[in-house]
Structure formats: C-alpha cells, structure tokens
C-alpha positions, 0 to 999 in steps of 0.5 A, a space after each residue: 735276508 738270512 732265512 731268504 739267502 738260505 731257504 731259497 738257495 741264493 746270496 745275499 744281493 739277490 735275496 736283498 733285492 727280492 725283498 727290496 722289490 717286494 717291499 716296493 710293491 707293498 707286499 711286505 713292509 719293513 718294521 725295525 727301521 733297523 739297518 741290520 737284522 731287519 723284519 719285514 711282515 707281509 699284512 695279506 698273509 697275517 690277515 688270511 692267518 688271522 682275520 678279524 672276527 664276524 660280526 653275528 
C-alpha cells in the first residue's frame, strides 16, 4: 500500500481502497494473508512477462 501511497501521489485510504477494488475485480490478489506489510501479485502481468514456453 506504501509503494501505491508514494508512486502515485495519494494517502493511505484511497491507495487502500484502489487496491481493494482491484482485488475484487480479480486483477490482483492478496499473497501474505498478512494484516500488515501486505504483497498483492497481479497474474496477467507475471504471465505476459513470463509466459509458458511453445511447445514445438
């Protein structure tokens, strides 16, 4: 939620609730299960960085 605050210029209840309607939206998901320090992943982004191989 930090990075989101700072990168983009907002306080914490509206980068909290970006990221909570992002998540909704199954765009990202939640991976710590952490209250605190959270890591949210987006899957599309991991898979267009690093798609699975061809098969040839």
């Amino acid at each position: 939620m930090r990075a989101a605050e700072h990168g983009y210029s907002v306080t914490y209840p509206p980068a909290k609730a970006a990221m909570k309607r992002l998540e909704s939206l199954g765009i990202l998901r939640e991976v710590t299960g952490a209250s605190y320090g959270r890591i949210y992943l987006c899957e599309r982004v991991l898979q267009t960085l690093d798609p699975p191989p061809l098969d040839l």
